[in-house]
C-alpha atoms as a printed R data frame, in Angstrom:
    type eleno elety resid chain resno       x       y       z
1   ATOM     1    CA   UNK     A     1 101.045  91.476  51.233
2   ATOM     2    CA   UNK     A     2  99.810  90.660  54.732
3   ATOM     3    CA   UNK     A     3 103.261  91.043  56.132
4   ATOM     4    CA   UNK     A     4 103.942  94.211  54.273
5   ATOM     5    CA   UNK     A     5 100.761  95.935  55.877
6   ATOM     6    CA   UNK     A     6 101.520  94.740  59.444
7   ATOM     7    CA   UNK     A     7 105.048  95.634  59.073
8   ATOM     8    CA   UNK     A     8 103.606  99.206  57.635
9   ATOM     9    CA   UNK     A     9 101.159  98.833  61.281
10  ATOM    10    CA   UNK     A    10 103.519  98.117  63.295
11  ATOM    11    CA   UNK     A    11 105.660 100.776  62.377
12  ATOM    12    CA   UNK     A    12 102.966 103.732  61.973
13  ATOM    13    CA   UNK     A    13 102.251 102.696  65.664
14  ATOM    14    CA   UNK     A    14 105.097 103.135  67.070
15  ATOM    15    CA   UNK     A    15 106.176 106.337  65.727
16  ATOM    16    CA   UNK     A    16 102.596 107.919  66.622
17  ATOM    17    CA   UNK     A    17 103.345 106.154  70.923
18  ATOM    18    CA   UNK     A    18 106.617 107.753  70.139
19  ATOM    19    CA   UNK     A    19 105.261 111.037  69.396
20  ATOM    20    CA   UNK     A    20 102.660 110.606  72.236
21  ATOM    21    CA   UNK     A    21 104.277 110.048  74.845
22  ATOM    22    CA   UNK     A    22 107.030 113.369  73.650
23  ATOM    23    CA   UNK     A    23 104.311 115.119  74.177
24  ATOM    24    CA   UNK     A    24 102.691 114.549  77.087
25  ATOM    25    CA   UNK     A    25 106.164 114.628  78.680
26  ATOM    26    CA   UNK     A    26 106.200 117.993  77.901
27  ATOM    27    CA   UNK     A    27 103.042 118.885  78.411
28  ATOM    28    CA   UNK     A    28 103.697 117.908  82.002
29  ATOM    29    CA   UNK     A    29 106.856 120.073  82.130
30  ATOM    30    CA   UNK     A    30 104.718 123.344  81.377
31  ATOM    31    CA   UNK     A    31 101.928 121.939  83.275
32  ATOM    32    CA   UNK     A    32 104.721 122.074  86.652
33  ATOM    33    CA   UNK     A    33 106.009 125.676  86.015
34  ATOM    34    CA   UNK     A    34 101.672 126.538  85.567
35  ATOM    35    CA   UNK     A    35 101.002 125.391  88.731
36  ATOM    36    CA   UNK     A    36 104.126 126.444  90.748
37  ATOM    37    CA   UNK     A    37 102.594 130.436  89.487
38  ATOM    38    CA   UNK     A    38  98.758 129.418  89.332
39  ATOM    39    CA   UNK     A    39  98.215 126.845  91.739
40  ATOM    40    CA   UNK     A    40 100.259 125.694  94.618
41  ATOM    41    CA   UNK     A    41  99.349 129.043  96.720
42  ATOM    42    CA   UNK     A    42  96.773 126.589  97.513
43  ATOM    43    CA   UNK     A    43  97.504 122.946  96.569
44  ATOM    44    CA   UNK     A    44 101.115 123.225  97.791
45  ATOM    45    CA   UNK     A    45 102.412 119.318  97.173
46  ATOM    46    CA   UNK     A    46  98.756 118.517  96.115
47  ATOM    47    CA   UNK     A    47  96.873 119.886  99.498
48  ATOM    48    CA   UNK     A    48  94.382 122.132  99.908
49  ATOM    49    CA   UNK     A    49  94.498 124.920 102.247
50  ATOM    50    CA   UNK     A    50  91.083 126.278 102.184
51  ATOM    51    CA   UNK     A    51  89.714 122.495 101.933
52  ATOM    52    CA   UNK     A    52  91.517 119.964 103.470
53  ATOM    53    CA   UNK     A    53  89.829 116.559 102.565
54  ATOM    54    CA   UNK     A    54  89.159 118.126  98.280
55  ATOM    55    CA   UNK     A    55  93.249 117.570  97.831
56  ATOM    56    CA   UNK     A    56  94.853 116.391  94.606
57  ATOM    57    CA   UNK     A    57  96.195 113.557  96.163
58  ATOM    58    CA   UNK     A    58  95.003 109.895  94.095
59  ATOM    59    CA   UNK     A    59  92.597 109.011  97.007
60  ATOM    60    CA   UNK     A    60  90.848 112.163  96.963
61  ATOM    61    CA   UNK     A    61  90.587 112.879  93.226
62  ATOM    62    CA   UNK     A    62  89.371 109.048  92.851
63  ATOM    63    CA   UNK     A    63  86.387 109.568  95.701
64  ATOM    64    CA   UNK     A    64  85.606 113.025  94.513
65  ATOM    65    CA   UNK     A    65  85.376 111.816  90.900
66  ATOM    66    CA   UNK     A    66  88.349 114.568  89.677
67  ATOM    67    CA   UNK     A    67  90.736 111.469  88.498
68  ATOM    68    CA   UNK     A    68  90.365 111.870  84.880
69  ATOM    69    CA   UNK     A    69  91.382 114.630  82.774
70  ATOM    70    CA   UNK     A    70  88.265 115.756  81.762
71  ATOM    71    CA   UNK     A    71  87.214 116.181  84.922
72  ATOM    72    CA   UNK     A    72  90.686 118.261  85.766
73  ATOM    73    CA   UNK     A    73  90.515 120.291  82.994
74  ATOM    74    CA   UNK     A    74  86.535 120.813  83.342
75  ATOM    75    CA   UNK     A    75  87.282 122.528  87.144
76  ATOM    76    CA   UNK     A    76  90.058 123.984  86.329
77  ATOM    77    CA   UNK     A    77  88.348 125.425  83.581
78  ATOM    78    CA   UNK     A    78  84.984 126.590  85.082
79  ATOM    79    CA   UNK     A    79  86.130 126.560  88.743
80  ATOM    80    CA   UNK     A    80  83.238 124.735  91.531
81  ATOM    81    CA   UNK     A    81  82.747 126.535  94.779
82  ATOM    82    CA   UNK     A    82  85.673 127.746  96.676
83  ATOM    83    CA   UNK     A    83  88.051 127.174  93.434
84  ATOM    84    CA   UNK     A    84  88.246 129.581  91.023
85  ATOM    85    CA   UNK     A    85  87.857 129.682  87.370
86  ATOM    86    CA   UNK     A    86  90.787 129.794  85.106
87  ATOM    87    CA   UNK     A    87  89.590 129.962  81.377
88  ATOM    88    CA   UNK     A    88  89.791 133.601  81.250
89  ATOM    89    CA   UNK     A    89  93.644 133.286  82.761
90  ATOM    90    CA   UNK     A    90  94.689 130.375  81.138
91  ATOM    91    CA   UNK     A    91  94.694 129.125  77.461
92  ATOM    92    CA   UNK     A    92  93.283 125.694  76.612
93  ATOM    93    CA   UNK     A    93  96.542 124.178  76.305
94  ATOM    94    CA   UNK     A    94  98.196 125.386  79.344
95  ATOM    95    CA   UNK     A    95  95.077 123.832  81.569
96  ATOM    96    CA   UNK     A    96  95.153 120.918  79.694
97  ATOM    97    CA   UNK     A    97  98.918 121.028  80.667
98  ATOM    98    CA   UNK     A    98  98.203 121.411  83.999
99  ATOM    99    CA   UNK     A    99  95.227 118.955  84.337
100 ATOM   100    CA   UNK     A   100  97.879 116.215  83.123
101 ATOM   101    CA   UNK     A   101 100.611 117.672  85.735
102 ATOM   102    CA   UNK     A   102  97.790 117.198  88.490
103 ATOM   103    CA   UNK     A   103  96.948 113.985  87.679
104 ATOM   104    CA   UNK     A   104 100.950 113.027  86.980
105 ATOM   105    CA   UNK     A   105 101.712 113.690  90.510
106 ATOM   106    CA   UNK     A   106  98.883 112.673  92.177
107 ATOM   107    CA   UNK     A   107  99.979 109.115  90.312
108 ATOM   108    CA   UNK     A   108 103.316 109.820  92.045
109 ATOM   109    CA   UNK     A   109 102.211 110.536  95.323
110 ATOM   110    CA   UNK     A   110 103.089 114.245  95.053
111 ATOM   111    CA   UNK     A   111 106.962 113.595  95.566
């Protein structure tokens, strides 16, 4: 019995990282083409044109405290200062999308 319920485990595991990590590849995808329209007017390969040192490159988002995706979605979301707010723009999903883009490339090194 204890070998049928890890084997059931095991395998209920695996098909739900399967799933997972579908969809975050994905959510990435659409998270690229909502920034290329949305975004990169002003954090072009993760810069920032109106504030140079608040980039989305890893260093940045790590000292600024923006290196989760809470925190992504939360600014993105309700904007801070010179960035804008999105939620009346963009749907839940699609900055959610993008927060996990941002944080994607910033993992990447913006390349």
């Amino acid at each position: 019995m204890k070998k049928l319920l890890t084997l059931v485990f095991v395998t209920f595991w695996l098909l739900i990282s399967t799933f997972t990590l579908s969809a975050n590849a994905a959510d990435t995808v659409n998270g690229e083409q909502i920034f290329s329209v949305q975004c990169a007017g002003c954090h072009i390969n993760g810069g920032n044109i109106v504030r140079r040192g608040k980039n989305l490159k890893k260093q940045a988002l790590k000292k600024y405290g923006m290196d989760s995706i809470e925190a992504v979605t939360s600014i993105v979301t309700n904007g801070k200062n010179n960035m804008s707010a999105y939620k009346e723009r963009l749907t839940e999903q699609q900055i959610q999308d993008v927060a996990a883009y941002v944080l994607e490339q910033a993992e990447k090194g913006w390349h």
